[in-house]
N, C-alpha and C positions, 0 to 999 in steps of 0.2 A: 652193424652194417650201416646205420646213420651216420657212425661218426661222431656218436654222442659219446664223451670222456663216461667209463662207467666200470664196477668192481664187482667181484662176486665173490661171495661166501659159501660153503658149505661142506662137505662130504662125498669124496669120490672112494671108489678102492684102488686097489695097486694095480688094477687088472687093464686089460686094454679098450675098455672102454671110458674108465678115469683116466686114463692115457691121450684118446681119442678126444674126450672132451675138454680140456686142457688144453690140448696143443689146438682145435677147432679155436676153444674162445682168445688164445692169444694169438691165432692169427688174425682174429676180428680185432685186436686190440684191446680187446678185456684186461683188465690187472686181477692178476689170477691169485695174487699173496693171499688172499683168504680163503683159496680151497685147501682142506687140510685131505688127508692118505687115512684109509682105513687099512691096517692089515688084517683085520678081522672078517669084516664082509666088502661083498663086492660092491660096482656101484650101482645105485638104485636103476629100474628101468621101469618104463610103464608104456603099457601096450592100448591104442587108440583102437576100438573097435566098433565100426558102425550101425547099425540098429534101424532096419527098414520102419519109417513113422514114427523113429523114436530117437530122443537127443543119444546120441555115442554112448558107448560104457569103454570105465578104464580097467585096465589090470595091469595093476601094480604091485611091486615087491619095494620094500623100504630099503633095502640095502643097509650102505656106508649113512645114508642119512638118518639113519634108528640109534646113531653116536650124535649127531648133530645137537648142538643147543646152544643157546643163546650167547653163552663163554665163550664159544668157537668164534664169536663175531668183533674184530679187531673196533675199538671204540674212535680208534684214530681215521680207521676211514671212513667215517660220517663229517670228518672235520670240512671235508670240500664235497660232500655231496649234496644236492639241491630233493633229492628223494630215496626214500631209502623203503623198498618193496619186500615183502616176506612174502614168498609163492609155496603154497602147500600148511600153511596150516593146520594144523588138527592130523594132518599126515607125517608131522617131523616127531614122533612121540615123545622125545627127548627136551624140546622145547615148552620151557613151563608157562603157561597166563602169568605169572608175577613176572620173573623175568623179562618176557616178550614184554608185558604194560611197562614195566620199566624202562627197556630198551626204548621204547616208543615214545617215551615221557622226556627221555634223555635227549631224543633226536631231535623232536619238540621244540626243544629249548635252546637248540645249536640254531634254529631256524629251517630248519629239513621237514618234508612233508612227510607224510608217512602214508603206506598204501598196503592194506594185509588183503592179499588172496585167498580166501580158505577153500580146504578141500573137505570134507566130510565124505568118507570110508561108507562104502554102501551097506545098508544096517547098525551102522553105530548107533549108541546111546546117544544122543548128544537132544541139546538145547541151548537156547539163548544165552543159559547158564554158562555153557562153556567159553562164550566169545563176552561175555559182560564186563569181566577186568582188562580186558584188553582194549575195547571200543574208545573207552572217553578218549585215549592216546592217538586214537588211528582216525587220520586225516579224512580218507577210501579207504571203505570195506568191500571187497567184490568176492560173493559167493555168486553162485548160479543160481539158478531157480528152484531148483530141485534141493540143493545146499541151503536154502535159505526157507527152505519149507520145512526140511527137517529141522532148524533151528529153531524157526520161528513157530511152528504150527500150521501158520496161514499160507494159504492156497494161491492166493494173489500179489503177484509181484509189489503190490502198490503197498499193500498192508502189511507186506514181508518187509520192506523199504520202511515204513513209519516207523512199524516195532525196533526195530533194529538201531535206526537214531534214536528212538526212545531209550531204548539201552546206554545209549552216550556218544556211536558212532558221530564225526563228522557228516560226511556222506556215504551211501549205499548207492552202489551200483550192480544192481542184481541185471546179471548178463541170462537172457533167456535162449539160447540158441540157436539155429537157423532166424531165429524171429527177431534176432540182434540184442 
């Protein structure tokens, strides 16, 4: 809606709502060459639900993006991109930490910034461990508060933030909600 030249990658299904989204971002002007067709599953959806005194809860289904990975991401369109964003980490299952570090190492070096979103599946396993080969690569790292406590341990955004560039991240932006 800016107006800012931009491409996107991923995984839709055949269905009408990979349809809907599709024709949505090129009428925004998006260059759509890197969504790929699942005929296997539909495409993902995720449902925002609000929580009186409490930040939203998501529910969500992985869809066409449970094929998604790193391969699927054409190398040639990072060659004119100024930033290059992964949204949903940790929720694209398909997407490996070497890969993605790779990827991230590689855009690096084009001159591209890099900015990973993670999302952390309510109850997962997970730790610092799982985002530490990826970090030294990634420019911004934005989990949420809650994303970043399960990783990190620590309860405080400030200390979620240290740990985190300790791991290698450039910068952390742990987004706290309502509270900004």
């Amino acid at each position: 809606k800016l107006r800012i030249p931009s491409a996107v990658t991923g995984c839709v299904g055949t269905d009408f709502f990979g349809d809907f989204l599709e024709g949505e971002l090129r009428e925004l002007g998006v260059d759509t060459r890197g969504l790929r067709r699942s005929r296997d599953r539909g495409t993902s959806k995720t449902v925002i639900l609000p929580v009186a005194g409490e930040d939203r809860r998501f529910v969500h289904s992985f869809g066409a993006n449970a094929e998604f990975t790193v391969g699927h991401i054409d190398r040639s369109l990072l060659a004119d991109c100024e930033v290059f964003y992964l949204g949903g980490y940790l929720v694209l299952p398909a997407v490996s930490a070497p890969a993605l570090a790779e990827l991230c190492a590689d855009a690096r070096a084009r001159g591209v910034r890099t900015v990973v979103d993670v999302v952390v599946p309510q109850e997962a396993d997970v730790s610092i461990e799982s985002v530490r080969e990826i970090l030294p690569h990634v420019d911004f790292f934005v989990p949420n508060e809650d994303e970043a406590r399960a990783l990190t341990g620590e309860a405080e955004p400030h200390r979620q933030t240290a740990r985190l560039v300790e791991a290698g991240s450039g910068t952390v932006i742990v987004t706290c909600g309502t509270a900004g």
